[in-house]
C-alpha positions, -999 to +999 in steps of 0.1 A: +006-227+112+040-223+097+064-198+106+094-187+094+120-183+115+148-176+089+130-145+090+131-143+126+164-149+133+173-119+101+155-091+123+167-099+156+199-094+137+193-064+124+176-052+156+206-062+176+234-052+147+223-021+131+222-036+094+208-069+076+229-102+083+236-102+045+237-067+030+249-063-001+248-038-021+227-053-051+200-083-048+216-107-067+248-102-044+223-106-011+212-138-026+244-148-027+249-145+002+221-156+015+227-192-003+264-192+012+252-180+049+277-204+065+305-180+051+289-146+051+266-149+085+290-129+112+290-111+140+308-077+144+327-072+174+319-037+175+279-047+184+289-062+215+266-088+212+265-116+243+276-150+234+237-160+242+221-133+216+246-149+188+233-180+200+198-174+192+201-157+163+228-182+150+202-212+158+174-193+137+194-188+107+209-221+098+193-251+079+160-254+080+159-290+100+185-271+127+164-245+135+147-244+170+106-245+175+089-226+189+091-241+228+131-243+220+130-202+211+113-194+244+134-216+266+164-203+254+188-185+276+188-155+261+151-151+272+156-160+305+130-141+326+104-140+305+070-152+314+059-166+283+021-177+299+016-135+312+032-121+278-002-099+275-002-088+313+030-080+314+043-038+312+062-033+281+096-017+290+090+010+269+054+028+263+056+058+240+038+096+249+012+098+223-014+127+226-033+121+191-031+107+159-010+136+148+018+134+173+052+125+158+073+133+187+082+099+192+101+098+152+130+101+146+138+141+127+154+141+100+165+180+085+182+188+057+220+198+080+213+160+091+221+146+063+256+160+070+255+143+100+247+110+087+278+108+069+294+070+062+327+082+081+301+080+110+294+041+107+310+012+106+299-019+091+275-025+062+259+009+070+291+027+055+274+016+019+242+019+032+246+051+031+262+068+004+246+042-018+210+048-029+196+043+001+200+076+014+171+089-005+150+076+015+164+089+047+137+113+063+110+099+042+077+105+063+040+091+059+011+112+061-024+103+062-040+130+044-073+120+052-066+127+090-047+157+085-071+174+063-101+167+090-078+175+120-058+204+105-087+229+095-117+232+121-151+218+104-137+201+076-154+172+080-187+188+086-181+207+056-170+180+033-205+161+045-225+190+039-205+193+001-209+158-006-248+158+002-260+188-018-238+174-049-250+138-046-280+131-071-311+114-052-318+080-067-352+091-075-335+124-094-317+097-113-345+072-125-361+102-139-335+120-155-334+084-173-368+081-181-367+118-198-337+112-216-350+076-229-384+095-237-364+120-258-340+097-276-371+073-285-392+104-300-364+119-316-361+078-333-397+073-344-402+108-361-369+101-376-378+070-389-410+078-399-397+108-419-368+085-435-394+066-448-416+088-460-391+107-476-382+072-493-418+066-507-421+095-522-383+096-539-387+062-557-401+063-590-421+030-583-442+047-557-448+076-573-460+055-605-481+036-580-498+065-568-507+079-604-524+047-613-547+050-580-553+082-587-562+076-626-588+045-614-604+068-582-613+095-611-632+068-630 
């Protein structure tokens, strides 16, 4: 299974950093330097990171045949201490508090005087663009399953939604013969409208109604 650790290596940075190894402040200026990552990969002094975290993250983003495997990654010294064999077993450092599917304690809020807050004088770094630029519409965005709201928020919703969807759902027996009458009535309505059609046709040509005389004129005799 291939992996890529480029990709690895680019959120461990961001993780440790604050901001993306290569921001920029248009694509086409991140893929530039992206392509030129010997020139534009750094670390700023002012994210304290230990000479083993650059390291790692400097031997993940690099050319492709330089980059450490997978055993290479875990015996590095910067995970020194890990048990690699009882990853599972093992307590994570941190376990959130969450009481139900609702519970947003543990995000981050984000109110309108915030935004004052979050001002680019308060950053250093990439994150001084970051956020003036266009990204700061998205600053206190939130996601919310409705579907689980709606059934959570008002007692019985889901019973009544149920009971809604039941008495408005057509049986399948309803449906065959709502078919079969409508078929029925379109086929009638057809045939005497054919038949009507035609005789109406007979009788409205001149050779039929000539026709008919001479029958007429030969039943008398």
């Amino acid at each position: 299974m291939e992996i890529n650790r480029w990709s690895l290596g680019a959120i461990m940075y961001e993780m440790l950093v604050g901001y993306p190894p290569f921001y920029a402040d248009d694509p086409m200026s991140t893929c530039r330097k992206i392509v030129n990552w010997k020139t534009h990969l750094k670390f700023p002094d002012e994210a304290r990171l230990s000479r083993d975290a650059k390291d790692l993250v400097g031997k993940l983003l690099c050319n492709v045949n330089q980059r450490l495997g997978a055993s290479q990654i875990k015996a590095h010294p910067w995970f020194e201490g890990v048990e690699w064999e009882k990853i599972y077993q093992m307590e994570a450092a941190y376990i959130p508090e969450v009481n139900d599917d609702l519970d947003t304690q543990n995000f981050e809020k984000f109110d309108e005087e915030d935004h004052q807050t979050l001002t680019p004088s308060s950053r250093t770094g990439p994150w001084r663009k970051m956020l003036s630029s266009k990204d700061i519409n998205f600053v206190g965005y939130t996601y919310k399953n409705f579907e689980i709201v709606n059934d959570y928020q008002v007692p019985g919703i889901a019973e009544l939604k149920k009971k809604e969807t039941k008495a408005k759902r057509p049986s399948v027996r309803s449906l065959f013969e709502s078919e079969s009458s409508e078929s029925s009535s379109d086929t009638s309505q057809t045939v005497a409208g054919t038949e009507k059609h035609t005789i109406n046709r007979c009788f409205s040509n001149p050779t039929s109604r000539e026709i008919e005389r001479k029958l007429r004129r030969q039943e008398s005799k």
